[in-house]
C-alpha positions as CSV (number, residue, x, y, z in Angstrom):
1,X,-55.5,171.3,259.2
2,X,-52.0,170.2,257.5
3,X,-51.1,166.3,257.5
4,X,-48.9,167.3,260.2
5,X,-51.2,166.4,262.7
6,X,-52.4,163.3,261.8
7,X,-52.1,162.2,265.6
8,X,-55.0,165.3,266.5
9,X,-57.9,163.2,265.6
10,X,-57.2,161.1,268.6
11,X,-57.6,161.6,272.0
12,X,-54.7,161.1,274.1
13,X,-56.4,159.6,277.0
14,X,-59.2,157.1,275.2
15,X,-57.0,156.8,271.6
16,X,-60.7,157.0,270.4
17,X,-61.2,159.2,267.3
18,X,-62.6,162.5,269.0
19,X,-66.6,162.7,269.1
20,X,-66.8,166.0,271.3
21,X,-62.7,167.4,271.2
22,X,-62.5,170.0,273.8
23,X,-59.2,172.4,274.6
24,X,-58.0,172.2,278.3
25,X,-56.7,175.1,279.8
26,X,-53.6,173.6,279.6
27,X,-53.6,174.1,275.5
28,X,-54.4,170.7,274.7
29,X,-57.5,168.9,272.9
30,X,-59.1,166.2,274.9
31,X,-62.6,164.1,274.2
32,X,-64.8,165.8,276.7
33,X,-66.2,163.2,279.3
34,X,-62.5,161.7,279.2
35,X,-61.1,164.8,280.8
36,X,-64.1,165.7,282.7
37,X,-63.6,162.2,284.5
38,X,-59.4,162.2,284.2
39,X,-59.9,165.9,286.4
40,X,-62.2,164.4,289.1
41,X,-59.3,161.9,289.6
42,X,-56.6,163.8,289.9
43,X,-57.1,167.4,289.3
44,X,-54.3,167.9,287.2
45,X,-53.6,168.1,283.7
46,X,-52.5,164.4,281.8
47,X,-50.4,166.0,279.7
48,X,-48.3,168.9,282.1
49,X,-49.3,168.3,285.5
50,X,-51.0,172.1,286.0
51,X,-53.9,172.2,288.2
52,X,-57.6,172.1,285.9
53,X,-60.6,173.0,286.4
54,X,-63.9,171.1,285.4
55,X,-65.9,172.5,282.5
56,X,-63.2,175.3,281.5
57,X,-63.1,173.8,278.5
58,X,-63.5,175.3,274.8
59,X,-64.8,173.3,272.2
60,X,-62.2,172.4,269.0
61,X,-64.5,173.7,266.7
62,X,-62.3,173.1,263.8
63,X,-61.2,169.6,264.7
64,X,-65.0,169.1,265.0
65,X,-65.5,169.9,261.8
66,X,-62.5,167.7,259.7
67,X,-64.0,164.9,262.1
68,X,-67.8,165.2,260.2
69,X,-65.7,165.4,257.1
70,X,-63.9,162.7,258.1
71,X,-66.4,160.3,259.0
72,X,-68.6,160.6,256.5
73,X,-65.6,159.9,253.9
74,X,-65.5,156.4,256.5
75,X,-69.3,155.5,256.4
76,X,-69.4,156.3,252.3
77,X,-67.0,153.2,252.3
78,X,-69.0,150.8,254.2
79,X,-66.2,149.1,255.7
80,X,-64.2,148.4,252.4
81,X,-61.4,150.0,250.9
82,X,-59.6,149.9,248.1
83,X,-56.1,149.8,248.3
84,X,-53.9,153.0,246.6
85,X,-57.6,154.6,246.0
86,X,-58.4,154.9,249.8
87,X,-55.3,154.0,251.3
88,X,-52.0,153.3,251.0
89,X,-49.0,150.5,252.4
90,X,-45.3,151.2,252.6
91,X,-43.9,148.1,250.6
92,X,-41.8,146.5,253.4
93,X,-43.9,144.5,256.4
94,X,-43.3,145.9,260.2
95,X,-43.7,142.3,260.9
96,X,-43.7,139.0,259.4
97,X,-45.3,135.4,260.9
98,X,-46.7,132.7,260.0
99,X,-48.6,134.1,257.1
100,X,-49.5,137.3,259.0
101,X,-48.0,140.6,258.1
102,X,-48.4,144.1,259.2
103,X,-47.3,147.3,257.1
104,X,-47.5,150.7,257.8
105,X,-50.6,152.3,256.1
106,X,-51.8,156.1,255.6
107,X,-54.9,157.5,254.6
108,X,-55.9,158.1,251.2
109,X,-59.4,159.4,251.5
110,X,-59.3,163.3,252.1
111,X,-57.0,166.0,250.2
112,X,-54.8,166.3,253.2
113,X,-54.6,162.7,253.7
114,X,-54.9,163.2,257.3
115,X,-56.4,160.5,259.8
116,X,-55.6,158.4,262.6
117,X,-52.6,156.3,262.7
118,X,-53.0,153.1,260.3
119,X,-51.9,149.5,260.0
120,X,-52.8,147.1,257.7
121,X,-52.9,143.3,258.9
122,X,-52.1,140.8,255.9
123,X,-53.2,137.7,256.4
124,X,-51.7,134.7,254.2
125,X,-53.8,131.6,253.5
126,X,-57.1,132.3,255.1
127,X,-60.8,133.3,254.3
128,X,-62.5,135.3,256.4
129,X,-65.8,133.6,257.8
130,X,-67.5,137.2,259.4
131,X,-68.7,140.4,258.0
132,X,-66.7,143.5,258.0
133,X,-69.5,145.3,260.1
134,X,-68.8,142.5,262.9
135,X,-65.7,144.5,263.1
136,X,-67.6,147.6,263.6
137,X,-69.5,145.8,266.4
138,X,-66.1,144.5,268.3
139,X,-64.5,147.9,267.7
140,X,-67.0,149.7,270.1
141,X,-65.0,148.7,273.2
142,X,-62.1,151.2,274.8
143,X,-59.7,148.0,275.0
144,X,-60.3,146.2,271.5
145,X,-58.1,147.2,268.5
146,X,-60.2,149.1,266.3
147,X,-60.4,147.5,262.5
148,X,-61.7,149.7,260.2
149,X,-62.6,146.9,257.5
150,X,-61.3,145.0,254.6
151,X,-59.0,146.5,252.3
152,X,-59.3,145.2,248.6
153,X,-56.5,145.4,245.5
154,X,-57.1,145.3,242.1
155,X,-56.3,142.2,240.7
156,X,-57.8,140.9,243.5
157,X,-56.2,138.0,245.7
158,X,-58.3,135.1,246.7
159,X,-55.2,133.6,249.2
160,X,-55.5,136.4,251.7
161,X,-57.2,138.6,253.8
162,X,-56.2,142.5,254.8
163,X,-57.8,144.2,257.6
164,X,-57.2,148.4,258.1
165,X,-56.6,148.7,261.8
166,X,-55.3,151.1,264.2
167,X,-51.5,151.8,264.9
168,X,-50.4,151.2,268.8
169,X,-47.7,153.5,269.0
170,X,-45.6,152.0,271.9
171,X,-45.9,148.8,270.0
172,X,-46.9,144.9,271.9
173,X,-46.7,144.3,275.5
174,X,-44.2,142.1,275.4
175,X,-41.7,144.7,273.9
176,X,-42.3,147.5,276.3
177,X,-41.7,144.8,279.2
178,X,-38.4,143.7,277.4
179,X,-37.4,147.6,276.9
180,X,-38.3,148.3,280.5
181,X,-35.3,148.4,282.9
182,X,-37.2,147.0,285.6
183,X,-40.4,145.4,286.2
184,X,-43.2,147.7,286.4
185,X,-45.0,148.3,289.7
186,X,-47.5,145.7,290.5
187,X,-50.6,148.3,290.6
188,X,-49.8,149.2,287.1
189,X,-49.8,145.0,285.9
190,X,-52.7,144.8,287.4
191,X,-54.2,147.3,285.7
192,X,-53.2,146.0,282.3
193,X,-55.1,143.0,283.1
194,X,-57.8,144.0,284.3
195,X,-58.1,146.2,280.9
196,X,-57.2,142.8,278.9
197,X,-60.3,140.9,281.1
198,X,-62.4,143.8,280.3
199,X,-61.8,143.1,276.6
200,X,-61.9,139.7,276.9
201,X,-65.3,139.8,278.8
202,X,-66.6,141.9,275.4
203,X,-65.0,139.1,273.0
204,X,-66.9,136.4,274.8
205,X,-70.0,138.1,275.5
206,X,-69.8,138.2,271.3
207,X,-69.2,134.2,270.9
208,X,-65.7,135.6,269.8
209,X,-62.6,133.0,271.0
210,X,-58.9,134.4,270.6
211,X,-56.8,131.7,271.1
212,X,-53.8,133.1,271.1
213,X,-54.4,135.1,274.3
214,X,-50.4,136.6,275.4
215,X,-48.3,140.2,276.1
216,X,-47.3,140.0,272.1
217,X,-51.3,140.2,271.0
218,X,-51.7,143.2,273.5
219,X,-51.0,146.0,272.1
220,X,-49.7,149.3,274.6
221,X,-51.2,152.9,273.2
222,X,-50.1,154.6,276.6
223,X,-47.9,153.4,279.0
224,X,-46.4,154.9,282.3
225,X,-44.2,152.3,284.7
226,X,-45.6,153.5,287.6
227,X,-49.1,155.7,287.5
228,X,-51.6,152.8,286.6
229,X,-54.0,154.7,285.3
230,X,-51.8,156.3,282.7
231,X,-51.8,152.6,280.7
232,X,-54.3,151.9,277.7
233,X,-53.4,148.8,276.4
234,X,-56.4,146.9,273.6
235,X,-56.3,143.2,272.6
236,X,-55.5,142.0,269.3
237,X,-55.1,139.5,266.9
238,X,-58.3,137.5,268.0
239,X,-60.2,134.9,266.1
240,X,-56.9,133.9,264.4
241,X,-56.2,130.5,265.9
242,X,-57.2,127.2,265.1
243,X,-60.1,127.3,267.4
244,X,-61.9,129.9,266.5
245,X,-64.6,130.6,263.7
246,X,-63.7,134.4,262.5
247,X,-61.0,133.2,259.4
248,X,-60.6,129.3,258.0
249,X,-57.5,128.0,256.2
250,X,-57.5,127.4,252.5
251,X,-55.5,124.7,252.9
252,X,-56.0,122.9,256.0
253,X,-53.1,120.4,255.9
254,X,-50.5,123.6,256.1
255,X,-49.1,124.3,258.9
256,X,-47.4,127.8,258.0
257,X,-51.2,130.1,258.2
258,X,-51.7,131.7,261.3
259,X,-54.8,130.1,262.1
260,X,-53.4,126.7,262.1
261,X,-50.9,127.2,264.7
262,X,-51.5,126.3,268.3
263,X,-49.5,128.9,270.6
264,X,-48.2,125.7,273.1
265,X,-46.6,127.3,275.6
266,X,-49.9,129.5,276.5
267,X,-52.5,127.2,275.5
268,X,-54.8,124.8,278.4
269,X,-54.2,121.1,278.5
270,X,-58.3,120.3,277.0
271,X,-56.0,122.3,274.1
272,X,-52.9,120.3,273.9
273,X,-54.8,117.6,274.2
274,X,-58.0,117.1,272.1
275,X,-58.0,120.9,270.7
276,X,-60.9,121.9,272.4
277,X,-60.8,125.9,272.4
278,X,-63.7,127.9,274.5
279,X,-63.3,130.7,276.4
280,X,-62.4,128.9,279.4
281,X,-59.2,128.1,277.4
282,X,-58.4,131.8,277.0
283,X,-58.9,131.7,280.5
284,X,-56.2,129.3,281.0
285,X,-54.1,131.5,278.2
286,X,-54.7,134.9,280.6
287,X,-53.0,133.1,283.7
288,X,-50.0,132.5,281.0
289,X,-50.1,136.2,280.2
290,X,-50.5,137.3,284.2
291,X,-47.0,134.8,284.4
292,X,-45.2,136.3,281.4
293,X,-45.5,140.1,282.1
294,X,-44.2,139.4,286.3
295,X,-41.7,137.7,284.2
296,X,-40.8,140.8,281.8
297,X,-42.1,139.1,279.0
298,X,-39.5,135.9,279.7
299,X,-40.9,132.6,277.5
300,X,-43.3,130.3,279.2
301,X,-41.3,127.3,280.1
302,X,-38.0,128.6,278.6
303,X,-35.7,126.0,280.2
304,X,-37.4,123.6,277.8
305,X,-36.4,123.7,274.3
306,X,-39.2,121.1,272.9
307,X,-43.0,122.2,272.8
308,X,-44.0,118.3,272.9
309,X,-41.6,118.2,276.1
310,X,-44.2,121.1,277.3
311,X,-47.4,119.8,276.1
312,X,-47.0,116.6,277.8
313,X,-45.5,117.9,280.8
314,X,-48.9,120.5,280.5
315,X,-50.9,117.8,280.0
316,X,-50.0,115.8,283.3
317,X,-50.6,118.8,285.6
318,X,-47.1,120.8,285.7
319,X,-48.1,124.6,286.2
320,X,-45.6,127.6,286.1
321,X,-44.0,128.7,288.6
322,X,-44.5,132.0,291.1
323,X,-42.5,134.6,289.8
324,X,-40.6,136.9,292.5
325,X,-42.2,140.0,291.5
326,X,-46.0,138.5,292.4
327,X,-47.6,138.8,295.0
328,X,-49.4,135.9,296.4
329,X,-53.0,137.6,296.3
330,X,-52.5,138.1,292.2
331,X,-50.5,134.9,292.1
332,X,-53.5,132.9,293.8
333,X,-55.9,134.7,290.6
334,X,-53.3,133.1,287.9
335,X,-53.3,129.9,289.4
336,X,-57.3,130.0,289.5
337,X,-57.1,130.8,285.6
338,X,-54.5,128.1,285.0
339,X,-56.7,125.3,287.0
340,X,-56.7,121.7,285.7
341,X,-60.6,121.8,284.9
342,X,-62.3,124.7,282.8
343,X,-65.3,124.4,285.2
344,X,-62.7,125.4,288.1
345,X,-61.5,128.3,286.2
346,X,-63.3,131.8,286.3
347,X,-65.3,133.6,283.5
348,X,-63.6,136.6,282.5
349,X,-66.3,138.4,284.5
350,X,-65.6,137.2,287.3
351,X,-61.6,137.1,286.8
352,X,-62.3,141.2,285.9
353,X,-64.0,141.4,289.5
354,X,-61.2,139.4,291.1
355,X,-58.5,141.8,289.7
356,X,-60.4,145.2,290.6
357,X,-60.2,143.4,294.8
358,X,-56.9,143.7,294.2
359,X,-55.9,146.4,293.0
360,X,-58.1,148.2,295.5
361,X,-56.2,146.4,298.0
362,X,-53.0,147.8,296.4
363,X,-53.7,151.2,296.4
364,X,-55.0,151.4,299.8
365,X,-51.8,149.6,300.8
366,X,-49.8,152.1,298.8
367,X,-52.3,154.7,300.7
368,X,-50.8,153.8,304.3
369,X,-47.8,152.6,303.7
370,X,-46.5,154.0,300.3
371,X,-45.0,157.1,299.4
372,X,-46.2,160.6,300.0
373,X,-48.4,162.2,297.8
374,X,-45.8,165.3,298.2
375,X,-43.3,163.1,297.2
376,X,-40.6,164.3,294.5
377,X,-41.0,162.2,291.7
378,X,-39.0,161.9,287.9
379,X,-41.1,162.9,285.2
380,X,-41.2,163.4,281.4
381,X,-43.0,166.9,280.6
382,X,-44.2,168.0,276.9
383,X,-45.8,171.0,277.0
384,X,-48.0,172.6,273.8
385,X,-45.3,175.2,273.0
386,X,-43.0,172.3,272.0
387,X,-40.8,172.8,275.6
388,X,-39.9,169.0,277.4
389,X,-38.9,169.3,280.9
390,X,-37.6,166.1,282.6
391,X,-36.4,166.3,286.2
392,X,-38.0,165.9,290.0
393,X,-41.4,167.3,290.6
394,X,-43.3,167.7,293.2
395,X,-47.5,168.9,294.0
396,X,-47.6,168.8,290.4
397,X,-44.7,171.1,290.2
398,X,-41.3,171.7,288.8
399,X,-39.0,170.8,292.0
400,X,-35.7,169.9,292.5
401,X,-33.6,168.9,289.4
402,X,-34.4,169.0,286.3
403,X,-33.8,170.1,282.8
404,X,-36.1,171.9,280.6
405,X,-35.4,172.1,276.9
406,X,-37.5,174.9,275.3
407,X,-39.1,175.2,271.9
408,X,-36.2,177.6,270.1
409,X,-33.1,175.6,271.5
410,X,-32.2,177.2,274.4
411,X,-31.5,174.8,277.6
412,X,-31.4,174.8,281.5
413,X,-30.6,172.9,283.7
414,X,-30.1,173.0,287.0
415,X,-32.5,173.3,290.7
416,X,-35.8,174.3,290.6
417,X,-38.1,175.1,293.4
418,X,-42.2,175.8,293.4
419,X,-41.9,175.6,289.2
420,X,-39.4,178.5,288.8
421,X,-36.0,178.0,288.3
422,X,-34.1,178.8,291.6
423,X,-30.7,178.1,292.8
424,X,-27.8,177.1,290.8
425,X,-28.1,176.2,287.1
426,X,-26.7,176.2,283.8
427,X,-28.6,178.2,280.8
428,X,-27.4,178.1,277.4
429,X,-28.8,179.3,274.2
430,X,-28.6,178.2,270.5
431,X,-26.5,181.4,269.8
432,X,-23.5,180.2,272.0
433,X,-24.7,182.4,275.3
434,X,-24.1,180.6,278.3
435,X,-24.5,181.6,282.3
436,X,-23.3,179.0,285.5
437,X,-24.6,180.5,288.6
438,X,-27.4,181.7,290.8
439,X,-31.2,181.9,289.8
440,X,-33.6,183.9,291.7
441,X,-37.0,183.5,291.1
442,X,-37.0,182.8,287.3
443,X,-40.1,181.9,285.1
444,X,-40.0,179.6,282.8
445,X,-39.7,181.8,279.8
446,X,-38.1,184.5,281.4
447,X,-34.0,184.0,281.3
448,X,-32.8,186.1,283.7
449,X,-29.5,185.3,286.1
450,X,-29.6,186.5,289.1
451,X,-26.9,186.2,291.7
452,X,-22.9,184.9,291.2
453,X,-22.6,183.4,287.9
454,X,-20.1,183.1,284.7
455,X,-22.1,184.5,281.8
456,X,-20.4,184.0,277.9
457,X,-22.1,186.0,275.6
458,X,-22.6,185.0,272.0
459,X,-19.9,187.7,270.6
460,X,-17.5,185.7,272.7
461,X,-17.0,188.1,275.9
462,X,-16.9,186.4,279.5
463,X,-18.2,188.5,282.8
464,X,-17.7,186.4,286.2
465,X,-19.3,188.0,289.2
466,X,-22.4,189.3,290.5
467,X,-26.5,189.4,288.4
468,X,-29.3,191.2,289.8
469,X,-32.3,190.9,287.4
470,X,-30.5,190.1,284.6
471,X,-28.0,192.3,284.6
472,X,-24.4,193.1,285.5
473,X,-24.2,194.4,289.2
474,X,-22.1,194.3,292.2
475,X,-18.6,193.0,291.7
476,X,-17.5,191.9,288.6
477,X,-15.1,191.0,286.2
478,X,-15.5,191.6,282.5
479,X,-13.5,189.8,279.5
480,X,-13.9,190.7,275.8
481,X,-12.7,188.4,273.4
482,X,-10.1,190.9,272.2
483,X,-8.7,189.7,276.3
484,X,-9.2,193.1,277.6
485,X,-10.4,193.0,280.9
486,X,-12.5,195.3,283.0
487,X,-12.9,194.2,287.1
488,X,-14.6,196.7,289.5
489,X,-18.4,197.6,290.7
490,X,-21.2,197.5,288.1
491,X,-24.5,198.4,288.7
492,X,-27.2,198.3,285.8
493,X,-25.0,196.5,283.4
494,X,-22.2,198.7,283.4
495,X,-18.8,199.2,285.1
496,X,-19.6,201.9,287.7
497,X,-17.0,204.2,289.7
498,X,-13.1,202.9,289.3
499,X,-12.2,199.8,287.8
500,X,-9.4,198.0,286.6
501,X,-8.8,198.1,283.1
């Protein structure tokens, strides 16, 4: 296994490290009971759309056995690592706040240096008040960043705390709502929340408070505009504010360490007011969060500049407004989290049981009145031979337009029809060969023209006329790059009977 494929320890639909990896008939490696229960739903593969079957699956032997190697190169380390000995930072930050930092991290621990994407969280100005094994303990649930440990240096540095996390590869939640053209379907917002509340139910359950609940401390691992259940999103950054108990500030009179600050535009009025934090504030913060992402991640209260104009206007009862892309069912659930009193707001619980009523009332509602399930729809295709096709599909199919670009360079685009390329198209090659016209029936490996087309061949010779299979046949003109010319009747690729020369 090469450090090539660092992203192979993880499975695409949890972004768990693997326990049991399994390979799909559609040549990718899955954890078991995740595709076992991803098939059940919806038949199909996550990753090309072909139809699977349940337990046609091959275990990833090999992958199985780094992963042993692997993990017992984690638990030897007991949840500390020495930095440039076990891991490694790039020098420059990804991020810099308020005395938090985040740098890009690899793995030092095996020969190949291969692991699951890493991040290491600098923190500036605080002492950590927990364990690294309570980490361990939070890191359990599907929708918690996983944090590895503490990371030491030599000399050591007693103003500031570095945790090795995991790497969210689509980034926060706020920046995939700002880099969206549109705002994402309602089903698919509601199940990003609902994945947030499940977290959030963990966190509490744990005596843990965040704080700082909002889209930027959510972090997106998988995300799809439209298919709900193709988003994994994990909370972050929690424990960090000033109410909370996991870190304390070395020096409590500055106001530039993260766990000093108070996020005023998300936080509840018992907050802005006497700076009582509980997890019925980060109930308050979630309605904020349901607000900001029907807003495409807009500022809470943007229209006013001052955050003392905000807290006291907080304070005295002003509430955001509905934004135009809520419904009033999920609107009526922010407004419940964003009550006046915490004893009128819900648990998170009972706001995760609120949220599943809804979205069940939005996919039957999709069910009778939405779009066909043999709908054509635009999709984004990688398949394990290195080929992306991106076009119209439809039944799980290639359908309609599309382009596929294949693993060696070569490129069509054009109709297709049942997953073959059929109808008019464009194929090109990365030697110069090029053919406009008719496709019959053609698989997606298999380049043949078929039917009236203009084919230019890499030597530089045009023929304009009629394919059968592949080859030259009917009428035809021919054109070397020389400019002589041969027009007439071919038939198996070459001129048959008279012709004009």
């Amino acid at each position: 296994m090469t450090a090539t494929s660092v992203i192979s320890l993880v499975c695409p639909l949890t972004n768990q490290i693997f326990r049991e990896p399994v390979i799909a008939e559609d040549g990718f490696t899955y954890e078991k009971d995740a595709i076992r229960e991803w098939i059940k739903e919806y038949h199909t593969s996550p990753k090309t759309k072909q139809e699977l079957k349940i337990d046609s699956f091959k275990p990833n032997t090999e992958l199985k056995s780094y992963l042993e190697n692997f993990g017992k190169a984690l638990v030897s380390k007991d949840h500390n690592f020495k930095l440039n000995t076990d891991v490694e930072k790039e020098r420059r930050a990804l991020f810099n706040s308020n005395g938090k930092s985040i740098f890009k991290a690899s793995w030092l621990l095996t020969k190949d240096k291969n692991g699951p994407p890493i991040v290491i969280l600098k923190l500036a100005g605080v002492r950590a008040q927990v364990e690294a094994t309570f980490y361990e303990k939070l890191a359990r649930h599907p929708h918690i960043l996983q944090t590895y440990g503490f990371v030491k240096q030599a000399p050591p540095d007693p103003n500031s705390v570095m945790l090795l996390q995991e790497y969210a590869p689509e980034g926060n939640l706020y920046e995939v709502l700002e880099d969206q053209p549109s705002i994402p379907t309602e089903s698919v917002l509601c199940e990003i929340f609902m994945q947030v509340s499940d977290a959030m139910k963990y966190l509490s359950h744990n005596n843990v408070i965040h704080g700082d609940l909002a889209c930027r401390n959510v972090l997106v691992f998988r995300f799809h505009h439209s298919e709900p259940k193709f988003n994994l999103v994990k909370v972050a950054d929690f424990g960090l504010s000033k109410g909370a108990s996991m870190y304390s500030a070395l020096n409590k009179s500055s106001s530039t360490t993260s766990v000093n600050i108070v996020p005023v535009r998300y936080a509840a009025p018992e907050v802005l007011a006497s700076n009582l934090f509980s997890m019925k504030s980060d109930i308050y913060s979630m309605g904020v969060l349901m607000w900001e992402a029907h807003s495409k991640g807009m500022f809470p209260w943007m229209k006013i500049e001052n955050d003392e104009e905000v807290r006291r206007n907080v304070i005295k009862g002003d509430r955001l407004s509905q934004p135009e892309s809520c419904s009033n069912n999920i609107w009526s659930i922010a407004l419940k989290c964003m009550s006046e009193k915490p004893e009128d707001r819900p648990n998170f619980s009972s706001l995760y049981q609120l949220l599943s009523e809804a979205a069940l009332k939005l996919k039957s509602s999709k069910n009778s009145t939405g779009k066909n399930p043999s709908q054509t729809v635009i999709q984004t295709i990688d398949y394990p031979s290195g080929s992306q096709y991106i076009g119209e599909m439809k039944d799980g199919k290639r359908h309609g337009k599309g382009v596929v670009i294949f693993e060696n360079g070569n490129r069509y685009e054009g109709q297709f029809f049942d997953g073959k390329r059929h109808g008019h198209g464009i194929f090109s090659d990365a030697n110069g060969r090029r053919y406009e016209g008719q496709f019959c029936n053609g698989e997606f490996h298999n380049d043949k023209f078929h039917g009236h087309g203009l084919a230019k061949y890499e030597i530089g010779d045009y023929y304009v006329g009629d394919f059968v299979k592949d080859k030259r046949h009917g009428r035809g003109a021919y054109m070397s790059v020389n400019s002589d010319r041969y027009e007439g009747i071919f038939e198996n690729g070459k001129l048959n009977g008279t012709g004009t020369i």
